[in-house]
N, C-alpha and C positions, 0 to 999 in steps of 0.2 A: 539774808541780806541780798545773796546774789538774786533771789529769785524775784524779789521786789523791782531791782535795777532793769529786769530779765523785761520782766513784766512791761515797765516803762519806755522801754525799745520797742515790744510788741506793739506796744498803745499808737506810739509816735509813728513808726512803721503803715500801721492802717491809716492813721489820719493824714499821712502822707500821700497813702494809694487812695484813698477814699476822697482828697482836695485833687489828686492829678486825673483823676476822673470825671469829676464835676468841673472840672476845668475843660476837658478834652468834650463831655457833652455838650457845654455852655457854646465853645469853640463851633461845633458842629450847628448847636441852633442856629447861633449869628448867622454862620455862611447860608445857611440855607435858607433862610429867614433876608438875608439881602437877596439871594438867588430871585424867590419869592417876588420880591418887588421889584427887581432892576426888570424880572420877566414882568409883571407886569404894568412898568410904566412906559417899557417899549412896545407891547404890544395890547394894552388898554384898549386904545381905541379903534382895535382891528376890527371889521365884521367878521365872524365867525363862521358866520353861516357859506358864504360868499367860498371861504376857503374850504370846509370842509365839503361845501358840492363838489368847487374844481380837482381836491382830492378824491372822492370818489367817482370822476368821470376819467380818472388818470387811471384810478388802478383797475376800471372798466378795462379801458385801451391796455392796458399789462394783460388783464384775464385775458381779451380775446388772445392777443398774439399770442402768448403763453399756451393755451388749447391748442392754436395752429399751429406750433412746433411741434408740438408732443405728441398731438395726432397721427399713429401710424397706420 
């Protein structure tokens, strides 16, 4: 009889760890899943292109200076 009771502790035990899990992932989609949108309904209508030049003429201007210091 004990083993049966035993058993039913076991059972409950997982289905406990097994819903605080799928809760914890669920939890995890939502946040990142609004992340997801708030990122892109503030930055939708950015041109892209635009920014990703002016960053690579930025880390241009990094590279040179960068060379010129460490140039010995």
């Amino acid at each position: 009889m004990e083993i049966i009771l035993l058993r039913k502790k076991i059972k409950r035990a997982e289905f406990k760890r097994d819903f605080r899990d799928f809760f914890k992932g669920l939890a995890f989609g939502i946040v990142v899943l609004w992340l997801i949108l708030t990122f892109y309904h503030l930055y939708g209508d950015t041109s892209w292109e635009e920014l990703i030049d002016q960053f690579r003429s930025l880390m241009f201007v990094i590279n040179i200076k960068l060379s010129g210091i460490f140039k010995i």
